[in-house]
N, C-alpha and C positions, 0 to 999 in steps of 0.2 A: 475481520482479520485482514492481515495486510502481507499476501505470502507470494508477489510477484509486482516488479514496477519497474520503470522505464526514466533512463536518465540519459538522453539523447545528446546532452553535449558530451566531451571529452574531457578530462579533468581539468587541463588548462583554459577550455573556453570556458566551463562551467565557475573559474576562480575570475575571470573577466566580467561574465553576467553579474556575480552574486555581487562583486566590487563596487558595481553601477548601481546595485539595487538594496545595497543594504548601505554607503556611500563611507563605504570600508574597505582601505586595499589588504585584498585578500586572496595569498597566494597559494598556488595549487599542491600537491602531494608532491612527494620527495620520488614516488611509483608513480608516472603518467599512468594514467588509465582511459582505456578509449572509450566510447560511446555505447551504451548499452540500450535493446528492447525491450529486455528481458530478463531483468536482474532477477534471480531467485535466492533464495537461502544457499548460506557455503559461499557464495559470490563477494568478490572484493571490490567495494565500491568507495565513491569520494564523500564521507563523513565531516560536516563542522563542527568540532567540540571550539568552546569559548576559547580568543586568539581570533588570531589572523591568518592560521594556517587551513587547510583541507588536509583531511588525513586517511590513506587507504586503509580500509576498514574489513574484517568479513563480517557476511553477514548471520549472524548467530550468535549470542553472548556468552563468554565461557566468564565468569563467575571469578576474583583473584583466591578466591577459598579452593575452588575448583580441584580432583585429585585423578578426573577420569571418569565421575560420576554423568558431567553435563552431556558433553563427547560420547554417552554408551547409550541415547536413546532421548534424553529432554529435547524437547521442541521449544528452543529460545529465541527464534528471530522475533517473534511477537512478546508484548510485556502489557499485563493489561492492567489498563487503568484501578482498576480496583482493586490490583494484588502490589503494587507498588512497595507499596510500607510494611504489607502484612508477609509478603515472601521472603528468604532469606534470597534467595536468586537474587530480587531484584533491590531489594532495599539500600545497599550500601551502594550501588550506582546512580540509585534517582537521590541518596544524598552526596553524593560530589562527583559524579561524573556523568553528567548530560549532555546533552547533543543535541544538534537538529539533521536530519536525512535529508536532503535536498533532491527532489523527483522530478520528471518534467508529468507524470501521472503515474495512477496507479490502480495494478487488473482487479477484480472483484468478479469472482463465477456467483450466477444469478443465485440465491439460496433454493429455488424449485419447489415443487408442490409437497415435497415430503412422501412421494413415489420410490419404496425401497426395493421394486423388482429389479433384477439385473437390466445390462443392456441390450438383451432379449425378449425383455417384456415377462422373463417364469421366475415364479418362485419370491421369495422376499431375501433380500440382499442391503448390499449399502444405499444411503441413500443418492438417490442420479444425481451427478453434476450436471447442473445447467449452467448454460453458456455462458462465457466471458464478458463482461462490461470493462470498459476503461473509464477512471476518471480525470479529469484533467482541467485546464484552464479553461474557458468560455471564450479570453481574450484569445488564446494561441501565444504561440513561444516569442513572438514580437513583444508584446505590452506586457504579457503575467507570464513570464517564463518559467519560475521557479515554483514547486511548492516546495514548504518546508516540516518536516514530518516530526515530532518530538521524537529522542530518542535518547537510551540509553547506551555507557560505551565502557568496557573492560580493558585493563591493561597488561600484557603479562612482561613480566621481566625478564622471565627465562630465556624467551626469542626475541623479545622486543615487538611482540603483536599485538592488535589492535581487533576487538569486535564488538559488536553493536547490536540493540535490538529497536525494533519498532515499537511506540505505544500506542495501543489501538484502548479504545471504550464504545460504548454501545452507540450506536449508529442512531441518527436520529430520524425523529417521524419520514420528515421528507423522502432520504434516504433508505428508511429501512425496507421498502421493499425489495433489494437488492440483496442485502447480508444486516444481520442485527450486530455485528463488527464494524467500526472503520476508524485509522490511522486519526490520530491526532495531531492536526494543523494546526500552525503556529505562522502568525503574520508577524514580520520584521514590523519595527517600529512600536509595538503596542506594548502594556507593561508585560502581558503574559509573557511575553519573547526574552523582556530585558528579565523577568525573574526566573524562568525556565534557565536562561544563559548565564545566570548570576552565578558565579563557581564557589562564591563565598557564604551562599547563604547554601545552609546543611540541617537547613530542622524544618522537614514541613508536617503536616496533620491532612487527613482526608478530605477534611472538607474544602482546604485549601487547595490543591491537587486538583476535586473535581471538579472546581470552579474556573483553575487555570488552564482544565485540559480537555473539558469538556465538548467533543465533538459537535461542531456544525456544517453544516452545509448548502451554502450561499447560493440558488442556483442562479444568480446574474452576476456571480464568479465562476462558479462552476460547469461543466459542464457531465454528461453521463450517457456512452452510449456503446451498442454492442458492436464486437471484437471477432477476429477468426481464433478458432478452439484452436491454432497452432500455437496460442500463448503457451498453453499447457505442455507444450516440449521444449523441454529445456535448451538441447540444441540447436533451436530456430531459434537466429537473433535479428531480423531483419525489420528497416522499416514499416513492413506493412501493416506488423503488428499492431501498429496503436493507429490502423486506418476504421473508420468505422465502416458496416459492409453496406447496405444496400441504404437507395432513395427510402423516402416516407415514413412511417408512423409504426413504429411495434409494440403492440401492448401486451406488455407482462403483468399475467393474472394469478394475483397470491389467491391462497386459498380462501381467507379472509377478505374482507374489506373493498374499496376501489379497485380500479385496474388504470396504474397511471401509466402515462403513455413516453417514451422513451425515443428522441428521434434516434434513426437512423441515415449518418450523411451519408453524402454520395464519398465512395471509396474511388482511389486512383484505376480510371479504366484500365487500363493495359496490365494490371494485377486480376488475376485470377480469381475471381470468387469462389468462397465457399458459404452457401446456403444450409440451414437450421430448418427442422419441421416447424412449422407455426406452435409454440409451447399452448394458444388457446386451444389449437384443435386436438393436442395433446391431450391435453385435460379435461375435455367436453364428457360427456357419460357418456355419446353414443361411439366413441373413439374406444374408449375404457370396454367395453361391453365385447367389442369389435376384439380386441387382444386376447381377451380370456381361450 
């Protein structure tokens, strides 16, 4: 899933980068919007639908059938891949009103051992969030500034507003020891882009869809590493968020399978760390035994 991300420029510099890189002048929202850490759901952010404009967007999709239903409890920032066609939500959007979400990266909490004691270690509860990952460019915001995220976008006439949801599908091997979710990327220039952005074409079929929207994850584009749990308050919108915390090597051990290894860069000194238990020694039996 894709339910927090980070768009560091400001909607005007972000219509300057996208210009240069898609080699399309493309002008910002008619609402400047500053620079975000920490975009969440509900959040008005800078949307491309096909054109040459950005348009302030929130983030949550309310449906033009919509009567009150979405608004009293659905959970719409995300749109999955496999429900595309089959949902009433989503289906009249992904046939004429697509988008790409433009991010400079975006948070992922680790998916964890499937440990459903509270945060006391008693009793069985939800399952623990583990800690934050960011993902983002490899290059940095110099060379690969932008990603671009498919997405979905609704129009109301009533106020004249605009919302949107992300499309996430199943995360792939590489990635999936993080989350079995993630955001569907779309590179400028390639045909998926030009037919995702095609506003003329209104008929697609499944297999087409999960060919065009098929997540991947390049790691000598990308890159993937851990974050301070301040992602998780929504009120904190600072840049240290997408600083990765400490030197060397953290390995995150699924329950399953390998234990691949995940750097951690060096974080700006004069920021405050905040340090995580080791999730191995968590998991170990003689730690487990130790709790009871």
């Amino acid at each position: 899933m894709c339910g927090r991300y980070a768009q560091t420029f400001d909607s005007d510099e972000l219509a300057r980068v996208m210009s240069t890189g898609l080699t399309l002048e493309i002008r910002g929202p008619e609402q400047p919007l500053q620079a975000s850490y920490n975009v969440a759901p509900q959040a008005v952010a800078p949307v491309y639908p096909p054109g040459d404009t950005l348009r302030a967007m929130r983030w949550g999709l309310v449906p033009q059938w919509d009567r009150g239903t979405v608004s009293r409890g659905y959970s719409t920032f995300n749109a999955r891949l496999e429900s595309l066609l089959k949902s009433k939500l989503w289906r009249g959007s992904c046939q004429g009103r697509r988008c790409v979400v433009p991010i400079t990266g975006y948070y992922e909490w680790w998916k964890g051992s499937g440990d459903t004691r509270d945060t006391q270690g008693k009793g069985r509860g939800k399952r623990r969030a583990g800690p934050p990952f960011y993902v983002t460019s490899r290059q940095g915001t110099e060379t690969h500034p932008v990603m671009y995220l498919a997405g979905l976008y609704e129009h109301s006439d009533t106020d004249d507003s605009y919302t949107f949801a992300i499309v996430t599908g199943p995360a792939p091997e590489n990635l999936g020891w993080l989350h079995d979710r993630m955001p569907c990327v779309l590179e400028p220039g390639t045909d998926s882009w030009d037919r995702w952005m095609d506003s003329a074409k209104t008929q697609w079929d499944n297999s087409e869809l999960n060919a065009l929207l098929k997540p991947t994850y390049n790691e000598t584009v990308y890159t993937c590493y851990e974050v301070s749990r301040d992602v998780g308050k929504v009120a904190i919108n600072k840049p240290y968020l997408v600083d990765s915390l400490d030197d060397g090597e953290h390995a995150v051990k699924q329950e399953l399978g390998d234990t691949p290894h995940v750097k951690r860069e060096t974080r700006t000194p004069q920021l405050k760390r905040e340090r995580h238990p080791d999730i191995l020694q968590m998991l170990s039996p003689k730690n487990k035994k130790q709790k009871k």
